[in-house]
Every structure is written in structure tokens, then in C-alpha cells.
C-alpha positions, 0 to 999 in steps of 0.5 A, spaced: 500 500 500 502 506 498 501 513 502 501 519 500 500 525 504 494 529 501 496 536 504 504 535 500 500 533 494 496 539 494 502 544 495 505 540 489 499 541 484 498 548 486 505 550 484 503 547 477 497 550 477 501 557 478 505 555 472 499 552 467 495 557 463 488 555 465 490 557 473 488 549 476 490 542 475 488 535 479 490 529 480 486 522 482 488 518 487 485 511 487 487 506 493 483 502 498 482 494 498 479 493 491 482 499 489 475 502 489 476 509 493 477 514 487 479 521 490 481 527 486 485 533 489 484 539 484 489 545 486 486 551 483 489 559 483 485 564 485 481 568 480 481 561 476 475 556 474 472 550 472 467 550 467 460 547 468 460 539 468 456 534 469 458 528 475 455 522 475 453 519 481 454 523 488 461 527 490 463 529 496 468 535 496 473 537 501 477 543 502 485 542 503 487 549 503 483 555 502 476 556 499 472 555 493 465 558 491 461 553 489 455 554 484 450 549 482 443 552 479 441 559 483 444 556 488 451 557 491 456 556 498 463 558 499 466 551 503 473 553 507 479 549 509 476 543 513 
């Protein structure tokens, strides 16, 4: 099993993220017994964003470091670290 530390990850994504022209970038990392658990760790710069998306299934997000706006219809939240 390999572990890796989503904090050490997260700063190295956002220095890529600081140097690439869209402003964010991600990493999915899978893991667990039957290699199920699929958890993708988006760094994004301030003042970038991703474009409307459809997910399938339900997701549930986690803030690292920072905060990010969410919108989703006419709805909208800005979650914050932890």
C-alpha cells in the first residue's frame, strides 16, 4: 500500500497550477482494498475556474487549503479549509 500525504500533494499541484495557463490542475488518487476509493485533489489559483460539468453519481468535496465558491443552479456556498 502506498501513502501519500494529501496536504504535500496539494502544495505540489498548486505550484503547477501557478505555472499552467488555465490557473488549476488535479490529480486522482485511487487506493483502498479493491482499489475502489477514487479521490481527486484539484489545486486551483485564485481568480481561476472550472467550467460547468456534469458528475455522475454523488461527490463529496473537501477543502485542503483555502476556499472555493461553489455554484450549482441559483444556488451557491463558499466551503473553507476543513
Amino acid at each position: 500500500m502506498q501513502k501519500i500525504s494529501l496536504d504535500a500533494l496539494a502544495r505540489e499541484l498548486l505550484e503547477k497550477a501557478a505555472s499552467s495557463g488555465g490557473g488549476h490542475t488535479a490529480h486522482t488518487v485511487v487506493g483502498g482494498h479493491e482499489l475502489a476509493l477514487r479521490q481527486t485533489l484539484i489545486a486551483m489559483v485564485a481568480g481561476s475556474a472550472l467550467a460547468e460539468h456534469d458528475s455522475p453519481g454523488e461527490a463529496t468535496l473537501f477543502v485542503v487549503r483555502g476556499r472555493v465558491r461553489l455554484t450549482a443552479g441559483d444556488n451557491s456556498w463558499e466551503p473553507r479549509t476543513g
